[in-house]
C-alpha positions in Angstrom: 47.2 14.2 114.6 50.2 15.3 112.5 53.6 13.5 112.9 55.5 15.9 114.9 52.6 15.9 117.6 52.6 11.8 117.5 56.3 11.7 118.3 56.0 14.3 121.4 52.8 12.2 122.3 55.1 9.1 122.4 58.0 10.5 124.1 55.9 12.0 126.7 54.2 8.3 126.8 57.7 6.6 127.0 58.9 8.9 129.9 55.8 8.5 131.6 55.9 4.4 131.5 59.8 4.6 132.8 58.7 7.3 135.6 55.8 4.5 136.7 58.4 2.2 136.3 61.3 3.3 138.0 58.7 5.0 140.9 57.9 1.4 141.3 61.2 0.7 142.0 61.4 4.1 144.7 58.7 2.8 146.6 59.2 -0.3 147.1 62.8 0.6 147.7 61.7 3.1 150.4 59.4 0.2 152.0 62.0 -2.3 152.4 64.6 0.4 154.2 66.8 0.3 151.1 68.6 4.3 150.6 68.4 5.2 147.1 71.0 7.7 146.0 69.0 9.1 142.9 65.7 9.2 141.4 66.2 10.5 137.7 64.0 11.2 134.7 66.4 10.9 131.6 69.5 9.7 131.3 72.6 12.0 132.2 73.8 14.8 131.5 71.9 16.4 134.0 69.5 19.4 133.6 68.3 20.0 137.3 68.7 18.2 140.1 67.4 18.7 143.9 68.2 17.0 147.0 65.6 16.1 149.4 66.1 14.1 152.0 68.8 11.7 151.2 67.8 11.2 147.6 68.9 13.7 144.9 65.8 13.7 142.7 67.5 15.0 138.9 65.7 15.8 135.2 68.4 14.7 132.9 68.6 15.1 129.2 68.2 12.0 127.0 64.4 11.5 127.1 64.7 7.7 126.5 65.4 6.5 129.8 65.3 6.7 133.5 67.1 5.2 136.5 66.7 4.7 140.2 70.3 4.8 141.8 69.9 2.5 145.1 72.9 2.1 147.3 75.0 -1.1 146.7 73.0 -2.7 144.6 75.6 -5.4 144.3 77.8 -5.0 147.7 75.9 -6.1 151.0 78.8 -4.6 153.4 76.7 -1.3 153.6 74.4 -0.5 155.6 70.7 0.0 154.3 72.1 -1.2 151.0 69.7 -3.2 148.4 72.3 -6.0 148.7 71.9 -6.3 152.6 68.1 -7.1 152.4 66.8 -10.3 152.8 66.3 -11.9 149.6 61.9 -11.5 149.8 62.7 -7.7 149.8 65.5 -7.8 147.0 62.8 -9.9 144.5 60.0 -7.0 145.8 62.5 -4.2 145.1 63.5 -5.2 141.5 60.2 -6.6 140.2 58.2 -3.5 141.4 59.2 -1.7 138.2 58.2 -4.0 135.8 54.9 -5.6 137.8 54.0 -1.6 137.8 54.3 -1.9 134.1 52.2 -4.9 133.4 49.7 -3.6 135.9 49.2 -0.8 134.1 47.2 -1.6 131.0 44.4 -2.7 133.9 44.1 1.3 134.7 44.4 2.6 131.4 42.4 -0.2 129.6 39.0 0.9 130.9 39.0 4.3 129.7 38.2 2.8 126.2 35.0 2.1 127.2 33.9 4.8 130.1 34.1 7.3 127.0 31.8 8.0 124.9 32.2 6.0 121.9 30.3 5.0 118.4 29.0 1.7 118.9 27.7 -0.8 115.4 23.8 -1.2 117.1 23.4 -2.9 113.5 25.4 -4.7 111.0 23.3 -3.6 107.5 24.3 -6.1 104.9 25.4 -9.6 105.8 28.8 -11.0 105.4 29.1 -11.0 101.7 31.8 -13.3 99.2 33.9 -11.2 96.5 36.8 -13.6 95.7 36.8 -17.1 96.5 40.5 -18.9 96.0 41.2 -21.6 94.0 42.2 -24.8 95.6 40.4 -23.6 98.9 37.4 -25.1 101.1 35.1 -22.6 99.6 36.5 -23.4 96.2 35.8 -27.4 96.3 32.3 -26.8 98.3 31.1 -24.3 95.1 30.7 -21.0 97.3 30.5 -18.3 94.8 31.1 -14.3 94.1 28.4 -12.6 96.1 26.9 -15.5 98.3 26.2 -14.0 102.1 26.9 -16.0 105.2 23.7 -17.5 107.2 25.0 -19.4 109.3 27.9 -21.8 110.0 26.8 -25.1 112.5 23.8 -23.1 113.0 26.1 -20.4 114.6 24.3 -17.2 113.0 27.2 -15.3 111.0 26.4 -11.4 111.1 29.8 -10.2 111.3 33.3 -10.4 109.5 34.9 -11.0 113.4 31.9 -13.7 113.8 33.5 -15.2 110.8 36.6 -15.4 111.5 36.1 -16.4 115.3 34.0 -19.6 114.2 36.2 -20.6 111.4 39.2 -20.6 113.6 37.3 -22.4 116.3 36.5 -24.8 113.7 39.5 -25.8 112.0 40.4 -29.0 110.7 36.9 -30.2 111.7 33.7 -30.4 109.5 31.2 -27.9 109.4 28.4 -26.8 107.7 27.5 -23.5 106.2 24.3 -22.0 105.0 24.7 -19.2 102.6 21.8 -17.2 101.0 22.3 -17.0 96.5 19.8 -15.2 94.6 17.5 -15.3 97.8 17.4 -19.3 98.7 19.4 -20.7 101.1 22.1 -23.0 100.4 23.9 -25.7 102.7 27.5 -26.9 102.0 29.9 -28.6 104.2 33.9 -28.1 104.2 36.6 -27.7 106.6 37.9 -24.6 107.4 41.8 -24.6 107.4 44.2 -24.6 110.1 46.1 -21.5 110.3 49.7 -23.1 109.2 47.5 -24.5 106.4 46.7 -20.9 105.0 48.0 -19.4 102.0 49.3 -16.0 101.7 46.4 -13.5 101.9 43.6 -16.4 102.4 42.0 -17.3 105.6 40.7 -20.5 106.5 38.2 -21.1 104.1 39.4 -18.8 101.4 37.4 -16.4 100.8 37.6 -12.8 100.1 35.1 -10.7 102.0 33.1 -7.4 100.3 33.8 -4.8 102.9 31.7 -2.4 100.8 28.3 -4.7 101.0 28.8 -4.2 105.0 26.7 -0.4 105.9 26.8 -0.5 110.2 25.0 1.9 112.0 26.3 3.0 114.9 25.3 5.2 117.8 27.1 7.0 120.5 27.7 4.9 123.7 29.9 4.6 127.4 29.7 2.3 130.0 30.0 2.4 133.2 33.4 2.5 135.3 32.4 -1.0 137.0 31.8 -2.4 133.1 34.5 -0.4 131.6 37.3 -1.8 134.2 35.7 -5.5 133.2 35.7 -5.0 129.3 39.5 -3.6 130.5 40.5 -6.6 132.3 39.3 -8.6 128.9 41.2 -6.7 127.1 44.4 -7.1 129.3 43.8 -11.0 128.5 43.0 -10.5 125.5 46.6 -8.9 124.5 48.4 -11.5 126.6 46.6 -14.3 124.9 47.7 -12.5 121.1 50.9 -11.8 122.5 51.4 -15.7 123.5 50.0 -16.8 120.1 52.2 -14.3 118.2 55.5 -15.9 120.3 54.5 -19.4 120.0 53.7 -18.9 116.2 57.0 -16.9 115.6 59.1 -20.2 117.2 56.9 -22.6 115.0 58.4 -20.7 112.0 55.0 -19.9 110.8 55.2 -16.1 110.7 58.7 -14.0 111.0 59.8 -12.7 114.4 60.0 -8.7 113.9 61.8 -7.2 117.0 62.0 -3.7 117.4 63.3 -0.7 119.6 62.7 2.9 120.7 62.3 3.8 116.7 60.0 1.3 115.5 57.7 2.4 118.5 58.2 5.8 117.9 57.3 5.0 113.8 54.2 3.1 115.1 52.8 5.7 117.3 53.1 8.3 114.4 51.5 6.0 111.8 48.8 5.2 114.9 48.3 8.9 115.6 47.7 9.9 111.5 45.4 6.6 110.7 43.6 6.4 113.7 41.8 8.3 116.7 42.8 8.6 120.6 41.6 5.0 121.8 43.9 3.2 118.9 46.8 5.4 121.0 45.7 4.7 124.5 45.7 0.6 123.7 49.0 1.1 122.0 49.6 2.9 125.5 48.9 -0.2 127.2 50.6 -2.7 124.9 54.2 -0.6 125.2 53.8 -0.9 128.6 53.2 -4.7 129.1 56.1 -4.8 126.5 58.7 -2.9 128.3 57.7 -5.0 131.4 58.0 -7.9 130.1 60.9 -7.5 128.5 62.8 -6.3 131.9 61.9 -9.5 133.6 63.8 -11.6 130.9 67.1 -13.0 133.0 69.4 -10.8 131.0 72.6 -9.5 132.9 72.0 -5.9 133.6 68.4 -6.2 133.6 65.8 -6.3 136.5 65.4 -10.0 135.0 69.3 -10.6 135.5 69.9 -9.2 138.9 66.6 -11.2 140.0 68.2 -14.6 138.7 70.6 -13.9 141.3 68.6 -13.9 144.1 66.8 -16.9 143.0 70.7 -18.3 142.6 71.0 -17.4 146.0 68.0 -19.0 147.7 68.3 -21.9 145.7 72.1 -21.9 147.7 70.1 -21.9 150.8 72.0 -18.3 151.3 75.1 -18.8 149.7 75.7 -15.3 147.7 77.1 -15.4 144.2 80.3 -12.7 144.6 79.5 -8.8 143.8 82.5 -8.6 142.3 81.6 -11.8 139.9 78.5 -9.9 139.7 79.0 -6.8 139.0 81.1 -7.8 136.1 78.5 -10.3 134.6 75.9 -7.0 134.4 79.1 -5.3 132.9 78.9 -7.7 130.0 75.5 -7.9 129.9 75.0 -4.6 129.8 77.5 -4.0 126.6 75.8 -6.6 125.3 72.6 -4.7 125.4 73.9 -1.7 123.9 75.5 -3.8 121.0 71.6 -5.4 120.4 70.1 -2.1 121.1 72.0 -0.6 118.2 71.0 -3.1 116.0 67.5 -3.1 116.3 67.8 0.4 115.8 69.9 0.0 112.6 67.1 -2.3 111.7 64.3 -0.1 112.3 65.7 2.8 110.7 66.3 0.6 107.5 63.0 -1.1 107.4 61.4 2.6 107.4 64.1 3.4 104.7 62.4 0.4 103.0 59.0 2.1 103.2 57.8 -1.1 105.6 55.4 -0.7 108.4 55.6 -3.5 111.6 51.7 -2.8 111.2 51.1 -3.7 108.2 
């Protein structure tokens, strides 16, 4: 897929995720008895707009946005405002947009696997060494250049992911590993490094794998949609589970916490869309959206996360409203606050690609 077609893909990607978003939003909204003003696609100016009802639905022309305009959001003197709602509807109202967004990967997941797809049916060569570090497990147990994996705790080791799962599973405990040199096995017994432990470029037992001795074969394969939404679910978990690591691994200090905005995603769906195929873009899909949701429950003023904090405020008052004047300024801030982070992320993405660096790499 060439670059310009990867960044319409992602626009038309982003646009979609803030239409599911903010129709998440209109529903609910709709539900509770709550008027909304405007349903709009963009952010203003306006391109077209069209009044059904009591809701002008508008296209608008920034593409990196959306909104759903809901009457006094803030001010619960109106009638059929958000603010006059009980406090159950408010949390349903502003959470809709964001639970649609983490939802989502569930529906779009399982189309990985109900296509057809070219499935390794056999692994050819078996794991094979081609660099073992100095001053590593491998290096004090005497594995050498071209020794191939058996087994590890009489766990059979047939893949580079079987390797790396057991390893992790394994570290800072003994284990034993059988290896096959000149066509006898051989036993040795180390312990595979915690990952804080590692090196640069090493891996728990510090080895250096030959990716050419591997020769899979593969054949074409789908499942079916009852299997495919499982394997989806997996995967769901899965990304959460990375995502958590990733977070918890970033606070420890142990890798470097790379935040990024609407042009690092943009950047990763075009080098995405020229290295890989259609299912590397779909789970990239996915992981924008369970981003963005996430992201718009964090209790930031201005954010579904901020203006949910207040009604958490308010029922842990037993009632007792913070003001929507004292509000409505506290999103002010927050919301100029935003913009000031949003604009430098985006210096910071643009320089990092000016740097020739990839947040994939």
């Amino acid at each position: 897929m060439s670059a310009p077609l990867a960044i319409v893909w992602f626009v038309a990607v982003l646009m979609f995720l803030v239409f599911i978003h903010e129709l998440g939003h209109f529903v609910t909204a709709k539900w509770r008895g709550v008027k909304v003003l405007e349903f709009g696609i963009g952010m203003p100016p306006r391109i077209w707009g069209k009044q059904y009802g009591e809701t002008l639905y508008s296209l608008n022309w920034i593409p990196i946005g959306g909104f759903c305009k809901m009457l006094g959001e803030e001010d619960p003197s109106e009638t059929r405002s958000l603010a006059s709602k009980s406090a159950g509807s408010r949390l349903l109202v502003l959470s809709a947009g964001s639970l649609v967004m983490l939802i989502f990967p569930l529906i779009i997941f399982p189309t990985i696997y109900m296509v057809p797809r070219d499935v390794i049916v056999d692994h050819g060569e078996p794991v094979k060494i081609s660099v073992v570090s100095e001053n590593s497990p491998a290096y004090f147990a005497d594995l050498q250049i071209g020794d191939q994996f058996v087994t590890i705790d009489e766990t059979d080791v047939t893949t580079f992911g079987e390797l790396q799962r057991i390893t992790n599973e394994k570290a800072g405990t003994e284990v034993t590993v059988v290896v096959l040199r000149d066509s006898e096995e051989h036993e040795f017994n180390m312990v595979p490094r915690p990952r804080e432990e590692w090196p640069a470029g090493e891996g728990a037992l510090g080895v250096t794998l030959d990716l050419d001795a591997a020769t899979p074969i593969t054949e074409r394969e789908s499942n079916s949609p009852w299997t495919s939404f499982r394997l989806g679910a997996e995967l769901t978990w899965d990304t959460v589970v990375t995502m958590k690591d990733g977070l918890v691994a970033a606070y420890r200090h142990e890798i470097p916490l790379e935040l990024g905005g609407v042009v690092a995603a943009g950047d990763v769906t075009t080098e995405i869309a020229e290295t890989g195929e259609w299912r590397d873009l779909v789970f990239w899909a996915g992981l924008l959206s369970f981003n963005l949701g996430l992201v718009n429950l964090l209790p930031i003023p201005a954010l579904d996360g901020g203006r949910i904090v207040f009604v958490l405020i308010e029922i842990a008052r037993r009632g007792k409203r913070v003001s929507p004047v004292t509000e409505g300024k506290i999103h002010l801030v927050g919301f100029a606050l935003l913009i000031a982070l949003i604009i430098f992320v985006t210096y910071q993405d643009i320089a990092r690609i000016v740097r020739g660096e990839s947040l994939l790499s």
